[in-house]
C-alpha angles and dihedrals in degrees: 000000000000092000094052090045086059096046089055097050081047097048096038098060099098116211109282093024086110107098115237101253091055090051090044085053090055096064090053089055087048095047097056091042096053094051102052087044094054089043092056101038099101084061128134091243102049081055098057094049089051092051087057092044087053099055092048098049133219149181112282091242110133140029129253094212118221085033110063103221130095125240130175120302091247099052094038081062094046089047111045090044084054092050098047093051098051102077086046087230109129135122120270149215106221106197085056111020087230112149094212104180095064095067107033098045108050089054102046087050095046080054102044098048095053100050090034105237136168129266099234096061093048089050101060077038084065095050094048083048095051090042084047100047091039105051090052088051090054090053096055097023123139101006081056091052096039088047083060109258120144094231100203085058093039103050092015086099096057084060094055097037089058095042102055095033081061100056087042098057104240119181116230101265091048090044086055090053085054097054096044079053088059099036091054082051106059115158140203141044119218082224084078092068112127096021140085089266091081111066083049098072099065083048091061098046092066102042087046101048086047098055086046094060090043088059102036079052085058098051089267101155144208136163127306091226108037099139097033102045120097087252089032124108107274095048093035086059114022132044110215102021120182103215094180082073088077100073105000112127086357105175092016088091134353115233083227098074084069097054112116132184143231122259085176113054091227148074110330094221086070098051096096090052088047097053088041095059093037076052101052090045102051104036100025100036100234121167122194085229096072093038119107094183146357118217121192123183096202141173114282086239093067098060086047091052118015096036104116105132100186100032102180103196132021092268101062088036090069092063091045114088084190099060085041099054092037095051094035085056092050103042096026096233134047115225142138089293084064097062105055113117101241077060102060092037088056121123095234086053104051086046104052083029088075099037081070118096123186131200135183112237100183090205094063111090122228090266098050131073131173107219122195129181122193106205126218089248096052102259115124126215114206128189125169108198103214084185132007124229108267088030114127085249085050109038132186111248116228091243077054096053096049092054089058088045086055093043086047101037109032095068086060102028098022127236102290091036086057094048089054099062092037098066086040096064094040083058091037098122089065092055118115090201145013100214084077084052098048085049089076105060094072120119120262092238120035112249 
């Protein structure tokens, strides 16, 4: 039974079994999803799902971080998922284009708070919940994507599930119930690009991987065979899928060690567009005022899924590759500035906006774009990104990452209350509880 054989591999890693550089890799995945969940927690969003929380009531167990106040366990994990996903800023897996930190995180730290444990045990958690997630995702991976599932939410609550079972203790056949928990529970349409909807998927995920573990812990059963069984997960969502993905090599590498992380906070698709005009523009001196036109070979993925040529909000903006190379070419850098909405909705934009043209190339990887601007006076500036900056060929340095947590979290904690956390998760594995950790997340002015 291939669900059972998980949970056993699961089950069967003892704690400190997970080598240093995977835990290491952890607080970088923390780090950047921390920051981009403080950064969007005085949304709109993140407003709406308190006010239902609210008027359903709960136990103050766990932080919304970025808000200062406690909410239930289950909620925390809803909210903060919700939070980390908005700016569309979160780490990838690239194989997959699974972002595996927003569901597993924000369920592990609802947990942990509440029962006040230590930093070093829910980082090697994180690693067994990102193996976990991430090895489903490679068995049903791309016939799952193609079909229209949002990955992160589908398979987001595996992760969880694992993580947290495995914090809990939970023994193989209970950790089985738990995943079939996750697998009957899978979230998130890619429909929902571009709307509120999203960033809800990677919530639910983790609510709903944490309650799974919580009941499997009780005796709450499923099948034994919930990913593996011709109605089962894998073959219900995916058309070819390759079960053996689930437990082959586990413990000779962690999936962790590939994760990579946005220096853009959009879809990662665009990215290469995004460092290629960032690129012309700094080292060849390009301005979107002398270009005629701007040409980009691209990976077939980035017209399916970043297409939009007439984007009207931020939202929308970050799926659309023609509003992130025209704004990148005009500012010089494409950051969170470059997706308000009074941004996307500017004159310069629109204009340069419709002077880019976009082609798939099907030779050109999903790290690599070709970028061409025709200029006004009849010259042409060429670049061909090999790969983009954030790629696991081009990785963000730590000194990088904190940058983008500073850009994300000052705003909300301010700069010295940023700093602050920051050097508290880069020390988590020192830390006696997380309950001090979770202290720091607070805003610098009450709201």
């Amino acid at each position: 039974m291939t669900t059972l054989a998980l949970a056993e591999k699961i089950t069967g890693t003892p704690r400190g079994a997970v080598p240093a550089p995977a835990v290491a890799e952890a607080k970088r995945s923390l780090l950047n999803w921390m920051g981009v969940a403080v950064g969007a927690a005085d949304h709109p969003m993140v407003d709406m799902v308190l006010e239902v929380a609210a008027a359903w009531g709960g136990q103050p167990q766990a932080t919304v971080v970025g808000r200062g106040l406690k909410v239930d366990e289950h909620t925390a994990a809803l909210v903060n998922g919700i939070s980390s996903h908005i700016f569309d800023y979160d780490d990838t897996l690239l194989d997959t284009i699974l972002h595996p930190s927003a569901p597993v995180w924000p369920a592990l730290l609802a947990y942990g708070e509440r029962h006040g444990l230590a930093g070093q045990p829910l980082l090697e958690a994180f690693v067994l919940g990102v193996e976990a997630e991430q090895r489903v995702a490679q068995v049903v991976y791309p016939s799952h994507y193609d079909r229209g599932w949002h990955i992160t939410g589908s398979v987001g609550a595996f992760g969880a599930a694992a993580a947290v079972g495995w914090l809990m203790g939970l023994d193989a056949r209970q950790m089985t119930y738990a995943l079939g928990l996750a697998a009957t529970q899978p979230v998130g349409l890619r429909e929902m690009f571009g709307t509120h909807t999203k960033a809800f998927h990677p919530g639910k995920a983790a609510a709903n991987g944490l309650q799974a573990a919580y009941l499997a812990g009780k005796g709450f059963n499923s099948s034994m065979r919930s990913i593996e069984a011709p109605r089962g997960f894998a073959h219900v969502t995916s058309e070819a899928p390759k079960l053996e993905r689930l437990t082959q090599g586990w413990g000779e590498s962690w999936q962790i060690m590939y994760n990579s992380y946005k220096p853009f906070p959009c879809g990662v698709v665009i990215h290469p567009a995004n460092d290629a005009v960032v690129r012309l523009r700094g080292e060849q001196g390009v301005r979107a005022a002398d270009v005629e036109r701007l040409e980009l070979s691209v990976h077939p993925l980035v017209l399916e899924l970043t297409g939009k040529k007439e984007p009207r909000d931020g939202l929308e903006a970050k799926f659309s590759v023609y509003h992130c190379a025209a704004a990148g070419l005009i500012d010089g850098w494409v950051g969170l500035a470059q997706f308000k909405d009074q941004r996307v909705t500017a004159p310069d934009v629109i204009d340069l906006r419709r002077r880019v043209v976009a082609t798939v190339d099907p030779s050109i990887a999903e790290d690599q774009i070709r970028a061409r601007a025709v200029l006004r006076d009849g010259r042409v500036a060429e670049l061909y990104v090999e790969h983009c900056l954030g790629s696991k060929d081009n990785p963000m340095t730590n000194e990088q990452l904190e940058r983008k947590f500073g850009e994300a979290a000052a705003p909300v904690l301010g700069a010295a209350g940023a700093r602050n956390l920051m050097d508290t998760i880069w020390q988590l594995g020192r830390a006696r509880n997380l309950e001090a950790v979770m202290a720091l997340t607070g805003p610098a002015v009450p709201r």
